[in-house]
C-alpha positions in Angstrom: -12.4 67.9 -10.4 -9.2 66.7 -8.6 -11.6 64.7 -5.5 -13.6 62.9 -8.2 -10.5 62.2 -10.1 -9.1 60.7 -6.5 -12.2 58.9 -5.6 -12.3 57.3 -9.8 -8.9 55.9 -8.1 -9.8 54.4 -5.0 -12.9 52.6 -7.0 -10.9 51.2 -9.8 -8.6 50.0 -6.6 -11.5 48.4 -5.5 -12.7 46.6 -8.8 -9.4 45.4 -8.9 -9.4 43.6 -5.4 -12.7 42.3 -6.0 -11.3 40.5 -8.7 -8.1 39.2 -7.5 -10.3 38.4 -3.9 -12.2 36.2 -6.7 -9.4 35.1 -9.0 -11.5 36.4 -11.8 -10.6 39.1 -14.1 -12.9 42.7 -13.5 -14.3 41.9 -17.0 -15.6 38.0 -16.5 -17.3 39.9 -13.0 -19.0 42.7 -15.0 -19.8 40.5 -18.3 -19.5 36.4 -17.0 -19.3 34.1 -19.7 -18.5 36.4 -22.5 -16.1 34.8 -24.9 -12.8 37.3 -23.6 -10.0 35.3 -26.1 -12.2 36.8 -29.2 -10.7 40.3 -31.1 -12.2 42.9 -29.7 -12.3 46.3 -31.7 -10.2 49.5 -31.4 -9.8 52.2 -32.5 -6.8 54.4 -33.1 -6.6 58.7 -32.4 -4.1 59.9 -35.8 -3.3 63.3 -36.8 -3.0 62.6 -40.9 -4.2 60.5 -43.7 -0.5 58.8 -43.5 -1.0 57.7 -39.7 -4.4 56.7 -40.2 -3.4 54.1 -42.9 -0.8 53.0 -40.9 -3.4 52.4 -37.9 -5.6 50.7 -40.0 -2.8 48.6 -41.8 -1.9 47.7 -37.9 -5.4 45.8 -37.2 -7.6 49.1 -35.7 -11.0 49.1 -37.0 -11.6 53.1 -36.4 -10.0 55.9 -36.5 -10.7 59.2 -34.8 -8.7 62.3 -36.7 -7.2 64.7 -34.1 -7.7 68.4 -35.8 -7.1 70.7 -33.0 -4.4 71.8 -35.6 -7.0 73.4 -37.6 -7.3 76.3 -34.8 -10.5 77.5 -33.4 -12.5 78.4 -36.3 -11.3 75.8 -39.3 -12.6 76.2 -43.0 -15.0 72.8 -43.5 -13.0 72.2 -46.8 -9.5 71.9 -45.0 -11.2 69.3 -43.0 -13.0 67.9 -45.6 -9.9 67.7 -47.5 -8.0 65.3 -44.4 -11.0 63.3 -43.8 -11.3 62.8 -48.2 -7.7 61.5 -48.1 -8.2 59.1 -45.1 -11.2 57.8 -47.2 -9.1 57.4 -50.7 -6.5 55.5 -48.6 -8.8 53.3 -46.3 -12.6 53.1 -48.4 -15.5 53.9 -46.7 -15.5 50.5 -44.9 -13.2 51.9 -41.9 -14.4 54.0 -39.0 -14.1 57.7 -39.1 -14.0 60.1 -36.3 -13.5 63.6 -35.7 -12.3 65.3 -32.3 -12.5 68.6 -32.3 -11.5 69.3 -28.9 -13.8 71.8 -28.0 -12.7 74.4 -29.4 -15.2 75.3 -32.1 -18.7 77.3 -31.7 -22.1 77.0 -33.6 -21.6 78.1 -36.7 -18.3 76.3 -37.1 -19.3 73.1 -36.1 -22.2 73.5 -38.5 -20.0 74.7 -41.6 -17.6 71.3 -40.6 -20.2 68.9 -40.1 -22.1 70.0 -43.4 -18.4 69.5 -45.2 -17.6 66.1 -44.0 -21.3 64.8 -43.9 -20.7 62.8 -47.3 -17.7 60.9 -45.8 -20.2 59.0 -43.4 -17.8 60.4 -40.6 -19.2 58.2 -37.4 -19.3 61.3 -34.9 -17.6 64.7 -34.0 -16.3 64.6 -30.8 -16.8 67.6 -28.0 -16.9 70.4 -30.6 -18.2 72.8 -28.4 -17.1 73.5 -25.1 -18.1 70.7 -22.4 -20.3 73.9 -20.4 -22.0 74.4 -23.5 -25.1 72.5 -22.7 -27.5 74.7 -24.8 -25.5 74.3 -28.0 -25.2 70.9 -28.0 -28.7 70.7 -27.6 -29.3 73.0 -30.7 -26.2 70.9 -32.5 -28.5 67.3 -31.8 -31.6 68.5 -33.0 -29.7 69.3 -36.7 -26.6 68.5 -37.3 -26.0 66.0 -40.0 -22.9 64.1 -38.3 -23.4 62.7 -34.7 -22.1 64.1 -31.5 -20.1 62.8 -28.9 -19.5 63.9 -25.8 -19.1 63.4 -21.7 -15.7 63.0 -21.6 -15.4 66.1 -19.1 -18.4 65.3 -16.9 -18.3 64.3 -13.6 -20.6 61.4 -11.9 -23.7 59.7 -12.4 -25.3 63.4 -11.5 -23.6 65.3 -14.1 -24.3 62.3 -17.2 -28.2 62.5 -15.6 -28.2 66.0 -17.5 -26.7 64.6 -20.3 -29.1 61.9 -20.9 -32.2 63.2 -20.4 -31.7 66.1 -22.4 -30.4 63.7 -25.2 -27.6 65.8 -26.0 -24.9 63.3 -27.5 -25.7 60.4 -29.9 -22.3 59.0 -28.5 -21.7 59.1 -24.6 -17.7 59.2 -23.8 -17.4 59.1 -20.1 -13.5 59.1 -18.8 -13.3 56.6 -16.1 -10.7 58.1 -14.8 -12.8 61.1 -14.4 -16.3 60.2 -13.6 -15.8 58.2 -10.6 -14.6 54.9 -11.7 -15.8 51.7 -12.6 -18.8 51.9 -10.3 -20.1 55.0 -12.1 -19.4 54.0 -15.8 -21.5 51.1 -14.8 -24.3 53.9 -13.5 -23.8 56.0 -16.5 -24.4 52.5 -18.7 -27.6 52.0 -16.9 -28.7 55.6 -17.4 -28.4 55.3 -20.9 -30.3 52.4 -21.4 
């Protein structure tokens, strides 16, 4: 909660003295010698087929499609129907997401995933509730679009869970959240 939140503060503080201390940019100290003047790739959260090709048109690579509009229990072919547009705009080359916000349950996610499965969508973000540990682990074992996940956990402890029970295919941990820096760095090695 609020104290991790705090502490995810104080260590990105920290990262950021160690650097100036050093003259050196917090990314040549976590990756030195990595060519930094190359494009990295992004990725752009839209809420139609209209934004998305604007994002894309604007140099993002990805594009995750914000549906929380859909409510809690969304008919697949509504979604289906938005992520089919984004694909007759943009081909299948681009980057699809889906965040769901987690919001759905079982079933829902189930009926979604099945509908958007042929549009190669690259994950569905948090569809269950971040609690729901047990579902996601029944959603990993079949469901035909990969999950992510993490963005609401809390320290290295929390993503241990997490990880060992394999529970995401994509790990999202807010470094803002899980304890800064010094923990995303934790969680990377985990995950390894």
């Amino acid at each position: 909660g609020i104290v991790v939140m705090a502490l995810s503060g104080v260590d990105l503080a920290l990262w950021d003295l160690r650097g100036k201390s050093r003259m050196t940019p917090v990314a040549e100290l976590l990756a030195p010698g990595t060519d930094w003047n190359r494009p990295l790739p992004t990725y752009a959260t839209v809420f139609d087929d209209a934004d998305a090709e604007s994002a894309y048109s604007a140099g993002h690579h990805a594009l995750k499609l914000h549906v929380e509009r859909f409510g809690d229990r969304p008919k697949g072919a509504e979604i289906a129907q938005l992520v089919s547009r984004v694909r007759e705009r943009l081909g299948m080359g681009a980057m699809v997401m889906i965040d769901a916000f987690g919001r759905w349950d079982l079933e829902t996610t189930r009926r979604v995933a099945d509908s958007v499965a042929e549009y190669e969508v690259a994950w569905l973000e948090e569809p269950l509730r971040p609690d729901d540990l047990d579902g996601y682990g029944q959603l990993v074992a079949d469901c035909p679009v990969p999950i992510a996940g993490g963005e609401h956990e809390y320290t290295t402890a929390g993503f241990r869970e997490l990880i060992d029970r394999r529970l995401y295919a994509v790990l999202q941990p807010d470094i803002n959240w899980c304890g800064g820096l010094t923990t995303l760095c934790e969680i990377y090695e985990l995950a390894q």
